[in-house]
SETI-417528 format. One record per atom (N, C-alpha, C): atom name; x, y, z; residue number from 1. Coordinates in pm, whole numbers. Each point is the difference from the previous one (the first is absolute). Example, Ala and Ser with C-alpha at 12.3 -4.5 7.8 and 13.67 -1.06 7.14 Angstrom:
BEGIN
+------+--------+--------+--------+-------+
| zado |      x |      y |      z | vexvo |
+------+--------+--------+--------+-------+
|    N |   1319 |   -569 |    780 |     1 |
|   CA |    -89 |    119 |      0 |     1 |
|    C |     90 |    120 |      0 |     1 |
|    N |    -35 |    105 |    -72 |     2 |
|   CA |     82 |    119 |      6 |     2 |
|    C |    -77 |    109 |     73 |     2 |
+------+--------+--------+--------+-------+
END
This chain:
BEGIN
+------+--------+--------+--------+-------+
| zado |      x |      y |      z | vexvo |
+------+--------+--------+--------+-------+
|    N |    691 |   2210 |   -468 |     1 |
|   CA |   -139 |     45 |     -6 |     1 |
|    C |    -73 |    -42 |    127 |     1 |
|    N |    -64 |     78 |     33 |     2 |
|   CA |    -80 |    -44 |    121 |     2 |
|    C |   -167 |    -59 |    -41 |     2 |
|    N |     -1 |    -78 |    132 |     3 |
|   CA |   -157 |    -79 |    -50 |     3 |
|    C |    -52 |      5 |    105 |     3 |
|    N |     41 |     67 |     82 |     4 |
|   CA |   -122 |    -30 |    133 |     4 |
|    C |      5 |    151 |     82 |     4 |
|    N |   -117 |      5 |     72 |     5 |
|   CA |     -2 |    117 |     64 |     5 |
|    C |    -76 |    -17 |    134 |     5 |
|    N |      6 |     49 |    102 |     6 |
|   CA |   -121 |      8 |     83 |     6 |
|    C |   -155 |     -4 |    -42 |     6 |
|    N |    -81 |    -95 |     24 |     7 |
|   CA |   -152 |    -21 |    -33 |     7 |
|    C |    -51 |    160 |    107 |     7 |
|    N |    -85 |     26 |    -73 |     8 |
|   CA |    -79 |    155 |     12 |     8 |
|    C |   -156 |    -62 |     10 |     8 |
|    N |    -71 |     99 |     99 |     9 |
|   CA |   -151 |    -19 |    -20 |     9 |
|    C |    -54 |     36 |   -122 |     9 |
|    N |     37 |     46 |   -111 |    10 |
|   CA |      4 |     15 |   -108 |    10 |
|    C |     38 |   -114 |    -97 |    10 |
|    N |     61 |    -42 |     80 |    11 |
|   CA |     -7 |   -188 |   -142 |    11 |
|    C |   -142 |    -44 |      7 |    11 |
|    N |    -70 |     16 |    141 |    12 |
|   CA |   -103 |   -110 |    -23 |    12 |
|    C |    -82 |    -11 |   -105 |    12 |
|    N |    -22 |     78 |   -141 |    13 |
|   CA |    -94 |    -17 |    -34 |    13 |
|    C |     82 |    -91 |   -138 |    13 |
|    N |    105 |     32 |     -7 |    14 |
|   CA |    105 |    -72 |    -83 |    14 |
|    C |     27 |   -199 |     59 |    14 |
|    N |    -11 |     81 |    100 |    15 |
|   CA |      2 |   -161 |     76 |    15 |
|    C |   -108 |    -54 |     -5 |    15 |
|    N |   -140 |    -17 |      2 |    16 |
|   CA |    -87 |    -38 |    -16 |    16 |
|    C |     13 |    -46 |   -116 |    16 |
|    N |    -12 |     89 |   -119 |    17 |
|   CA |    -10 |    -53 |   -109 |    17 |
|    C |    160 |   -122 |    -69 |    17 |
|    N |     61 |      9 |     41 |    18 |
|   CA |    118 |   -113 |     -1 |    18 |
|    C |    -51 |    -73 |     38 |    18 |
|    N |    -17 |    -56 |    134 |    19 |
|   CA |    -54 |   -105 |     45 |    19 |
|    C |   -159 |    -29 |    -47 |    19 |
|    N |    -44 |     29 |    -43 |    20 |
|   CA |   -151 |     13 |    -40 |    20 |
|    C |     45 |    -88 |   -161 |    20 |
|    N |     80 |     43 |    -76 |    21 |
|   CA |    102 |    -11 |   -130 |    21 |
|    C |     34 |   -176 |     27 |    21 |
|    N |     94 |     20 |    109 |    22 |
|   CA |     53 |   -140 |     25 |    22 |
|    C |    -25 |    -70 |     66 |    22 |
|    N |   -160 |      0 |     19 |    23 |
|   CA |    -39 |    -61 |    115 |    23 |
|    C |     51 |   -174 |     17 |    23 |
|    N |    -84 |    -42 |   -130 |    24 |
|   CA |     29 |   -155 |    -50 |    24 |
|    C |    196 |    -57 |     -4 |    24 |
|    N |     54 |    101 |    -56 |    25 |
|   CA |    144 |     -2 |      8 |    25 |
|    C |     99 |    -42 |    136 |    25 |
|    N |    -41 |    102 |     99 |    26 |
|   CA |     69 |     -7 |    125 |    26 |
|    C |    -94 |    -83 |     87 |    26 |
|    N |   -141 |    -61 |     -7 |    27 |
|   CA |    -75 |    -89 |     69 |    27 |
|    C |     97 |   -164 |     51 |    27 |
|    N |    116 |    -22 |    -82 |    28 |
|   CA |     47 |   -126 |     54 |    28 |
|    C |    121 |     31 |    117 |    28 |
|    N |     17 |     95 |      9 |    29 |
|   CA |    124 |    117 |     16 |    29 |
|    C |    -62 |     54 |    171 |    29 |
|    N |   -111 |     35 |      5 |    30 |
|   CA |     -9 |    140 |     79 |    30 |
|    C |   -127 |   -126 |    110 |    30 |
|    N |    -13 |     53 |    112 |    31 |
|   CA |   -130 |    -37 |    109 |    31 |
|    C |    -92 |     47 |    -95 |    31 |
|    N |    -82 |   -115 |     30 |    32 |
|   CA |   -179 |     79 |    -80 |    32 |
|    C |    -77 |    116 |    107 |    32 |
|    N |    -78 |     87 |   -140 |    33 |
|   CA |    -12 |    108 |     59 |    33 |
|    C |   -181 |     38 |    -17 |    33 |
|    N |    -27 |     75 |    106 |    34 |
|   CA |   -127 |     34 |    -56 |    34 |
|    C |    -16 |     95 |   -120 |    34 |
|    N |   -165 |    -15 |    -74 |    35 |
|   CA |     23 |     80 |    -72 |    35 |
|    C |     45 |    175 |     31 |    35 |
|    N |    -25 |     42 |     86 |    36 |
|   CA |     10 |    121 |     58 |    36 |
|    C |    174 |     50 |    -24 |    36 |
|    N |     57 |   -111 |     41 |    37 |
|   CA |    137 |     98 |    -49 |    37 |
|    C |    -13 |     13 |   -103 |    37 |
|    N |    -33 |     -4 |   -126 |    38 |
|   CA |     28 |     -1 |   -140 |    38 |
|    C |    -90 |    152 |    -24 |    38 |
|    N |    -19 |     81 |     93 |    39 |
|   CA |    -33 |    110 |    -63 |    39 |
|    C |     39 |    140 |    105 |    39 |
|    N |    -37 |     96 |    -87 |    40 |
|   CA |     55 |     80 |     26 |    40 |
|    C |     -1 |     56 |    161 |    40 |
|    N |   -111 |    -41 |     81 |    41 |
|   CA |     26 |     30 |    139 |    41 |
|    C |     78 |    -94 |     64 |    41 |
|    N |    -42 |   -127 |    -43 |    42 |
|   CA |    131 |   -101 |     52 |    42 |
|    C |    100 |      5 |      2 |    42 |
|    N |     90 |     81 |    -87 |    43 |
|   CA |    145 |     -6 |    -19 |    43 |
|    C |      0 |    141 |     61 |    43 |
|    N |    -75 |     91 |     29 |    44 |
|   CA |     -1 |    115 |     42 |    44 |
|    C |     40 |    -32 |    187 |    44 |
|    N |    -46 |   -110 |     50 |    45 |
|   CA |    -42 |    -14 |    118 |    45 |
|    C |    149 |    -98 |      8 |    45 |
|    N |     51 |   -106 |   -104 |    46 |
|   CA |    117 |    -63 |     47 |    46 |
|    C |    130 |     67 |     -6 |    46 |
|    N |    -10 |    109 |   -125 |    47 |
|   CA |    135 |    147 |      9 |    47 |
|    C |    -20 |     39 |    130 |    47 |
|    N |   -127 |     78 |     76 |    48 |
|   CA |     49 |     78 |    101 |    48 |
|    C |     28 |    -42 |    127 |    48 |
|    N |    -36 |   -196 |     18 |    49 |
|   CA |     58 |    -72 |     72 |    49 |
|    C |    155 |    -32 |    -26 |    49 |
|    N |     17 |     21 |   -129 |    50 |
|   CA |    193 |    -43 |     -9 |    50 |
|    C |     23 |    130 |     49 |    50 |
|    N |    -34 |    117 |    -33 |    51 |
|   CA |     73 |    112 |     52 |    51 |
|    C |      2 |     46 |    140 |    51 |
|    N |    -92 |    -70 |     47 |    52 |
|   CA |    -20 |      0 |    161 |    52 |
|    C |     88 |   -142 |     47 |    52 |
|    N |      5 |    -19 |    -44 |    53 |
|   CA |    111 |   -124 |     51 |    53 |
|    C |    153 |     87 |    -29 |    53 |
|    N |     27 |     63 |   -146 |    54 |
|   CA |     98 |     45 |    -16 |    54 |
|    C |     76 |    115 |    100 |    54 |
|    N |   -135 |     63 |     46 |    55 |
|   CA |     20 |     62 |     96 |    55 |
|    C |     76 |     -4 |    156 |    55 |
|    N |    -77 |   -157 |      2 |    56 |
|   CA |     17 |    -69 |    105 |    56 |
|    C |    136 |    -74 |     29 |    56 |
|    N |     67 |     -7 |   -157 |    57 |
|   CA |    140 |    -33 |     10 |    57 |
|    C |     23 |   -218 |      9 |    57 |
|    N |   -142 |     18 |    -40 |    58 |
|   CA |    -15 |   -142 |     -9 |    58 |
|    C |      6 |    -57 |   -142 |    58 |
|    N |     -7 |     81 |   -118 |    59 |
|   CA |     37 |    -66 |   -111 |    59 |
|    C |     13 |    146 |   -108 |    59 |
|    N |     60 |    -37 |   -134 |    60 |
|   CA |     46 |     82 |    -78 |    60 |
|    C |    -44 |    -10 |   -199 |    60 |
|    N |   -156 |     36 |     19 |    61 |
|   CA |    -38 |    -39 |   -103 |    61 |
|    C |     -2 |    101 |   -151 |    61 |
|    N |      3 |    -55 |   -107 |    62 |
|   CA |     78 |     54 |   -114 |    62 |
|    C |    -61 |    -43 |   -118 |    62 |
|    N |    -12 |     57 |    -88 |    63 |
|   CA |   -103 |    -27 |   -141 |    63 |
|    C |    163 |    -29 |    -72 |    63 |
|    N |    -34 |    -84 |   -121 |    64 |
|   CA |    121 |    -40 |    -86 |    64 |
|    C |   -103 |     72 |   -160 |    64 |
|    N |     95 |     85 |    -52 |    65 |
|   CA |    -16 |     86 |   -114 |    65 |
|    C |     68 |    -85 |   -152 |    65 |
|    N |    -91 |     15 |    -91 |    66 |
|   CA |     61 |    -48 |   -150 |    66 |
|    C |     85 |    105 |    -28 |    66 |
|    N |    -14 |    -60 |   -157 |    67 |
|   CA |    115 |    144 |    -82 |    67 |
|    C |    -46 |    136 |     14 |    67 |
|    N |   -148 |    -41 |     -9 |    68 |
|   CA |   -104 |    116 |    -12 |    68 |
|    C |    -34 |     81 |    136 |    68 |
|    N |     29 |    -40 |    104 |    69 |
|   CA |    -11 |     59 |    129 |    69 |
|    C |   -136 |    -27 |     28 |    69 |
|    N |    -75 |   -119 |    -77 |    70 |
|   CA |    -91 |    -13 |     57 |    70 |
|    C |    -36 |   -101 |    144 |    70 |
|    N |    -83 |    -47 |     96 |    71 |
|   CA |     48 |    -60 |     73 |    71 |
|    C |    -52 |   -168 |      4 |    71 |
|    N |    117 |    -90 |      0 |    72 |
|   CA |    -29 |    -98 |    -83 |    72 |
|    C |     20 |   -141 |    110 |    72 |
|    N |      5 |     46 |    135 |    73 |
|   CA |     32 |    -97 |    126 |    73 |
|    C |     22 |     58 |    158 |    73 |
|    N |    -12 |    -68 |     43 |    74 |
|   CA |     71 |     26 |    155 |    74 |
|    C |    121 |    -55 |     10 |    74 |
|    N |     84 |     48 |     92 |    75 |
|   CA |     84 |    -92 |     95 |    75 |
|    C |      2 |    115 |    143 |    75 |
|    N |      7 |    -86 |    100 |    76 |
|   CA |    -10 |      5 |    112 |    76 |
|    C |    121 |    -68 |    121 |    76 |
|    N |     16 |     25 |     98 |    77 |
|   CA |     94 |    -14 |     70 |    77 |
|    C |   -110 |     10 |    178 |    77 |
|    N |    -68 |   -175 |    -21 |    78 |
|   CA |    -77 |      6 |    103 |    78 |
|    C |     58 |    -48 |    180 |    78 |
|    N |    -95 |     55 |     69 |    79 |
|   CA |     70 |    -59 |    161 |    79 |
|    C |    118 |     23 |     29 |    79 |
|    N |     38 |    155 |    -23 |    80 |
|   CA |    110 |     11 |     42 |    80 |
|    C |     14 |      4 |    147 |    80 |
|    N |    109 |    -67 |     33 |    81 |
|   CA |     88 |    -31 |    148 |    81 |
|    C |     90 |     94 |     -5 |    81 |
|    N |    -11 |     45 |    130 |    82 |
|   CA |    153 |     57 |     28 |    82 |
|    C |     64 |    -59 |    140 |    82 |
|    N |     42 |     42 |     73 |    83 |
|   CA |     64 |    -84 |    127 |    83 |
|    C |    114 |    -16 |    -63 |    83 |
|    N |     22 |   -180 |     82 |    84 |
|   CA |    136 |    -69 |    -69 |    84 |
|    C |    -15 |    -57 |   -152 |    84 |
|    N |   -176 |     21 |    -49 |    85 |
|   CA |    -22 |    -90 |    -56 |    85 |
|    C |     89 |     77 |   -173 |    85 |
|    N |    -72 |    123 |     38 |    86 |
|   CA |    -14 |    115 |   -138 |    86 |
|    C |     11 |   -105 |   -157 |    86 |
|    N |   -199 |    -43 |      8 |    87 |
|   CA |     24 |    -52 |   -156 |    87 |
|    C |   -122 |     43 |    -51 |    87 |
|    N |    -47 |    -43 |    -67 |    88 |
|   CA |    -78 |      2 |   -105 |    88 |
|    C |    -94 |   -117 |    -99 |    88 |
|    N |    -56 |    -25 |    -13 |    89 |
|   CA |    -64 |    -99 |   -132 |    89 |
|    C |    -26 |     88 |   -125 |    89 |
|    N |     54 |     -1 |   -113 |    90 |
|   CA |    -53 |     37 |    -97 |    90 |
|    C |   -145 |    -80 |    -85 |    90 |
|    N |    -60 |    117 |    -50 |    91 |
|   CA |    -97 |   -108 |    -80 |    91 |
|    C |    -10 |     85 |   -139 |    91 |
|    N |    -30 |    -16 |   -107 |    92 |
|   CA |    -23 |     89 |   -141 |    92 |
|    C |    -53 |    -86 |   -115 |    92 |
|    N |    -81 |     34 |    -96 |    93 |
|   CA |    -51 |    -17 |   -121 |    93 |
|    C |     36 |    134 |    -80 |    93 |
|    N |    -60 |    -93 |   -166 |    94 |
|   CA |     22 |     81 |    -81 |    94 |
|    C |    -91 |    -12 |    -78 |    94 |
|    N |    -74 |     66 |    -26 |    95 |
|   CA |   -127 |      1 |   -142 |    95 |
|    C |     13 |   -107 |    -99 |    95 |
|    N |    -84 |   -107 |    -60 |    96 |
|   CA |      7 |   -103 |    -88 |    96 |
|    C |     50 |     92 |   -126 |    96 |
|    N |    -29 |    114 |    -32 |    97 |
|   CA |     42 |     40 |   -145 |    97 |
|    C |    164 |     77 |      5 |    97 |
|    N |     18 |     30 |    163 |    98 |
|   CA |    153 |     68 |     -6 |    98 |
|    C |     41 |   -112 |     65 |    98 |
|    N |      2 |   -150 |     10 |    99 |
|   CA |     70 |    -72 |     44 |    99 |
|    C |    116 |    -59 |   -110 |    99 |
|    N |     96 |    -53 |     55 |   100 |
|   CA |    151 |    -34 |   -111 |   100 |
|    C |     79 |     96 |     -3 |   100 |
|    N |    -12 |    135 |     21 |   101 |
|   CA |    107 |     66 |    -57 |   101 |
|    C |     42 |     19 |    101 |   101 |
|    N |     57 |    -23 |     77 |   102 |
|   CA |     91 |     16 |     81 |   102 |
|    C |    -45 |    103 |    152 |   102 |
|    N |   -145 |     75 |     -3 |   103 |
|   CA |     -4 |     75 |     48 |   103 |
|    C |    -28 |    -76 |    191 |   103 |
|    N |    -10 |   -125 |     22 |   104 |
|   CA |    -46 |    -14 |    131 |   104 |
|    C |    188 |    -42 |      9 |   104 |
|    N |    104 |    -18 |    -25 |   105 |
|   CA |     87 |    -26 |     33 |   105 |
|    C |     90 |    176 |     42 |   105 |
|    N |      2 |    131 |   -106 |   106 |
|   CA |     25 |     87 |     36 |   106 |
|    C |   -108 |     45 |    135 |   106 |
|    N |   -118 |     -6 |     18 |   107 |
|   CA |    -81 |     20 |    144 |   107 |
|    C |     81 |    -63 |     71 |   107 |
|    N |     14 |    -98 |     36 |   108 |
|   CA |     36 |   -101 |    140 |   108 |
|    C |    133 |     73 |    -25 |   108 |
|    N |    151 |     63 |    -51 |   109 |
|   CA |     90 |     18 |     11 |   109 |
|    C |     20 |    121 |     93 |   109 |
|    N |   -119 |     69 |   -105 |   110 |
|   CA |     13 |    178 |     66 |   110 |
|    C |    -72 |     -1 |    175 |   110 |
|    N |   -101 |   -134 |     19 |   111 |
|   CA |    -92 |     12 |    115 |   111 |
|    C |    121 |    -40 |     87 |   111 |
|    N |     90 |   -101 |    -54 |   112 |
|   CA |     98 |    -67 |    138 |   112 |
|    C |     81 |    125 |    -18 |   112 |
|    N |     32 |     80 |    -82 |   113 |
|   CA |     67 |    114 |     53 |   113 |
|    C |    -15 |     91 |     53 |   113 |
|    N |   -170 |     28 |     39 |   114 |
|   CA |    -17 |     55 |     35 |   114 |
|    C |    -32 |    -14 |    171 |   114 |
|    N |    -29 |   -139 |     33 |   115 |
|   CA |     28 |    -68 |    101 |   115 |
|    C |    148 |      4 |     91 |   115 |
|    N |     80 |    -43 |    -55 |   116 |
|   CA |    133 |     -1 |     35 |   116 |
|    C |     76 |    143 |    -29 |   116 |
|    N |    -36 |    103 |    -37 |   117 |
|   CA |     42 |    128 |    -10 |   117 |
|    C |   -128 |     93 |    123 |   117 |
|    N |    -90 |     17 |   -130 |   118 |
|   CA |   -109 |    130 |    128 |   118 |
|    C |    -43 |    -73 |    119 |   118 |
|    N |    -33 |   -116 |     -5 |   119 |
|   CA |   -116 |    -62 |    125 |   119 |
|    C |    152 |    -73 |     89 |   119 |
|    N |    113 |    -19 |    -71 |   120 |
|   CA |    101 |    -54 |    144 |   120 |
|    C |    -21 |   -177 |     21 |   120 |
|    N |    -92 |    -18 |    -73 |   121 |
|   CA |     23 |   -175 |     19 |   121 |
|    C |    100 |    -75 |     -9 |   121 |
|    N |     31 |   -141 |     55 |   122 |
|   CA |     70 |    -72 |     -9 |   122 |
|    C |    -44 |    -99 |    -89 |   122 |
|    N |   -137 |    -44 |    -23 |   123 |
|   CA |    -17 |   -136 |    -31 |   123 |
|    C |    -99 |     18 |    -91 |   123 |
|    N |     -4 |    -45 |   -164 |   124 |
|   CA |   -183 |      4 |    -50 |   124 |
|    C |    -22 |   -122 |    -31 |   124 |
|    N |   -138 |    -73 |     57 |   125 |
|   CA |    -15 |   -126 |    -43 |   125 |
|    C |   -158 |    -21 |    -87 |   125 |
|    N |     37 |    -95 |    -61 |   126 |
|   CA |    -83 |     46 |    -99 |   126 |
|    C |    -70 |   -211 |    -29 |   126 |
|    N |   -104 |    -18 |    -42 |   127 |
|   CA |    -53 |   -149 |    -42 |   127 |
|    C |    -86 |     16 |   -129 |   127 |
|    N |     26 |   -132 |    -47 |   128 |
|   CA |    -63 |    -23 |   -129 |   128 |
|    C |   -106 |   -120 |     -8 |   128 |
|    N |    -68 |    -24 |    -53 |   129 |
|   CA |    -83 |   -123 |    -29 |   129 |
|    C |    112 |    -58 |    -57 |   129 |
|    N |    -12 |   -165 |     10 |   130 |
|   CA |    116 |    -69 |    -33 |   130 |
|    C |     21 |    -53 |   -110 |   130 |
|    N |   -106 |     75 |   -103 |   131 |
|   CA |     27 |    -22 |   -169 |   131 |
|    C |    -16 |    133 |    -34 |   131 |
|    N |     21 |    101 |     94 |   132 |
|   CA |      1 |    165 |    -87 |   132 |
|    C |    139 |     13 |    -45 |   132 |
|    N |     83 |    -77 |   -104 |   133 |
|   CA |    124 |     11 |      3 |   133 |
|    C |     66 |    167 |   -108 |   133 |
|    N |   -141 |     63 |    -48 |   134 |
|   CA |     49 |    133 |    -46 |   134 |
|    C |     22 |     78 |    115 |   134 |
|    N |    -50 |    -42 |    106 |   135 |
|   CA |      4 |    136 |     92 |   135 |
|    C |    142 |    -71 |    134 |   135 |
|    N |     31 |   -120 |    -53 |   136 |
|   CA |     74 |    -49 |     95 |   136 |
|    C |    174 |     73 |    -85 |   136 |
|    N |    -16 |    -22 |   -125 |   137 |
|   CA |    121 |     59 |    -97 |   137 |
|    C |    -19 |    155 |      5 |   137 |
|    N |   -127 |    106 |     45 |   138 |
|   CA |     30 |     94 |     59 |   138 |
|    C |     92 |     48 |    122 |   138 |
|    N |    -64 |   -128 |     88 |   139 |
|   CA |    104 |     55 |    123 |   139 |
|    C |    133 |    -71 |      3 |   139 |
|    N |     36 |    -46 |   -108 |   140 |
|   CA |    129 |    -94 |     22 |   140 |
|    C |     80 |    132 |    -86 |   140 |
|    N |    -88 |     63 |    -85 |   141 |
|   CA |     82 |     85 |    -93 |   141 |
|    C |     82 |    131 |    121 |   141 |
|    N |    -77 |      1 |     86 |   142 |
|   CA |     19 |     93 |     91 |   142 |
|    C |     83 |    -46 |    139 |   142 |
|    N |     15 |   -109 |     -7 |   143 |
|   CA |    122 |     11 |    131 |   143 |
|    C |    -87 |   -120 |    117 |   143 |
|    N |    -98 |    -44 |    -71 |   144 |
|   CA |    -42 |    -78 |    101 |   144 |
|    C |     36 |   -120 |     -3 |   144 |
|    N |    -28 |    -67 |    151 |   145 |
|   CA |     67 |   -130 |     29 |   145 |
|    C |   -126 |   -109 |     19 |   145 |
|    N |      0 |   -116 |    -33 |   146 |
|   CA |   -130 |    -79 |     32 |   146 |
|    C |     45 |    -70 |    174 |   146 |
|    N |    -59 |     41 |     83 |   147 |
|   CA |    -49 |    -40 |    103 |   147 |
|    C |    -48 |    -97 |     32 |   147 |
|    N |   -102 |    -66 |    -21 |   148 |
|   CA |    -38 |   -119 |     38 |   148 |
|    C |   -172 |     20 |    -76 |   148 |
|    N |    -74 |    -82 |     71 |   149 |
|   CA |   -127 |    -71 |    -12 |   149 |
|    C |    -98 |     47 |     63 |   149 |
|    N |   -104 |     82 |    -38 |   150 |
|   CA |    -92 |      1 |    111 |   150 |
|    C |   -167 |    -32 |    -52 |   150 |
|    N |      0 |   -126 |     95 |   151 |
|   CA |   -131 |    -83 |     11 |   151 |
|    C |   -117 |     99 |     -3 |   151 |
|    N |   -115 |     -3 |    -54 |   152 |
|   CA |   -112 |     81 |     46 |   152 |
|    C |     43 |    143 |     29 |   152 |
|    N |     68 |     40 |    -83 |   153 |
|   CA |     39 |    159 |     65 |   153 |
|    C |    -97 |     84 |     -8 |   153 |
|    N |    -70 |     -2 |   -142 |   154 |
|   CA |    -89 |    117 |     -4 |   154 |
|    C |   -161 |    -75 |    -65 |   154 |
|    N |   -101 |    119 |     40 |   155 |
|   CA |   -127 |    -55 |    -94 |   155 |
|    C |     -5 |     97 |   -114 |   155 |
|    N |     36 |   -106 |   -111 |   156 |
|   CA |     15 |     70 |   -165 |   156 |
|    C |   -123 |    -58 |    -64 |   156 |
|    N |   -104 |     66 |    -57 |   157 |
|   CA |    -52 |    -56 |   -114 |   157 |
|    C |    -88 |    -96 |    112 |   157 |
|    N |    -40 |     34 |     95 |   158 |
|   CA |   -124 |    -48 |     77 |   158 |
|    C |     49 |   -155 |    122 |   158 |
|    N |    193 |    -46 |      1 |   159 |
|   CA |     23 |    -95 |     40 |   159 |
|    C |    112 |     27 |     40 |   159 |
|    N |     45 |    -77 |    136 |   160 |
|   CA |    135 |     41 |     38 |   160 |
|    C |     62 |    -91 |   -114 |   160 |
|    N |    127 |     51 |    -12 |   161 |
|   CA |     94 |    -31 |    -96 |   161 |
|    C |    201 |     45 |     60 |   161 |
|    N |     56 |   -147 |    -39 |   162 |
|   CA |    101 |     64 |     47 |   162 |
|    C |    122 |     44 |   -108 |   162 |
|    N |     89 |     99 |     65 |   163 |
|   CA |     91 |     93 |   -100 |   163 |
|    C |    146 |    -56 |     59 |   163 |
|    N |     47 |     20 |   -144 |   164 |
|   CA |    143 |     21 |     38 |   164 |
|    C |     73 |    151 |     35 |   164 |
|    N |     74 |      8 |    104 |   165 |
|   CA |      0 |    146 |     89 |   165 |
|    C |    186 |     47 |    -11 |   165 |
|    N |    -14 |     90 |    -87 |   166 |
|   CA |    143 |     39 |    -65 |   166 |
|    C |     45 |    139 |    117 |   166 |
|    N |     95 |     38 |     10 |   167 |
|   CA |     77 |    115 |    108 |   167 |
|    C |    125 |     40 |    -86 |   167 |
|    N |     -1 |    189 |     68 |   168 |
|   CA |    109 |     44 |    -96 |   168 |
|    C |     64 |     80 |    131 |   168 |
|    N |    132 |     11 |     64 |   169 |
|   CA |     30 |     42 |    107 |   169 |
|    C |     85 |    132 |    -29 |   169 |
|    N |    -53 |    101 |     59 |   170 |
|   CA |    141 |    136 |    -38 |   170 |
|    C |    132 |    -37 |    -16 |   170 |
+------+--------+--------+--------+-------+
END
């Protein structure tokens, strides 16, 4: 079954309201945000920046679908490199009410395949907060390797914070 598809300027209003939905949910999870993304021009304005990036061949962004085909997450395939480097960072969520069933582990499978098949990559690397251990047993379900440590990697939830940084190699 498939769960993910190319994100469309047509999610945004679906996307708004998800994140609008889960705001409190993905807040420990995600950079804090103004209120402005949480509506419908906001997500209107951050789709047609992924698709202008997609364009650009700099990243490969993707809505993750329930049973229902409704749309219930992202995953993404950000900063793509090519050169010697040809990798990737993945990043993805899943809606607090479609989370557990398995659906962010089929995303990340079909996205690295789609990486290492359509886009030609070598490398997807991917980090976790270092107690997100559902999303760390996502990418372990999928072929990933834990890497190491990284100090202050990102600002999550208003503070740098550091992740543990997992890699899955063609």
């Amino acid at each position: 079954m498939i769960v993910t598809r190319l994100l469309t300027i047509d999610d945004a209003p679906a996307m708004a309201e998800l994140y609008r939905a889960n705001r409190d949910f993905l807040a420990p999870w995600e950079p804090a945000r103004p209120d402005a993304f949480y509506t419908i021009d906001g997500q209107r304005a951050v789709v047609q920046s992924a698709l202008d990036r997609l364009r650009a061949g700099t990243i490969h962004p993707r809505v993750i679908l329930n049973e229902s085909g409704e749309v219930a997450g992202r995953v993404n395939l950000n900063d793509i490199v090519r050169g010697a480097f040809h990798s990737a960072n993945l990043g993805y969520w899943v809606s607090e009410k479609d989370n557990g069933r398995g659906l962010a582990t089929a995303a990340v499978r079909e996205t690295v395949a789609v990486a290492f098949g359509e886009l030609g990559l070598h490398r997807v690397q991917a980090g976790t907060l270092l107690h997100n251990a559902a999303s760390q047993r996502v990418l372990e379900r999928n072929g990933f390797t834990k890497i190491g440590l990284a100090p202050a990697y990102l600002n999550i939830a208003g503070r740098w914070q550091d992740h543990v940084l997992f890699q899955v190699v063609a």
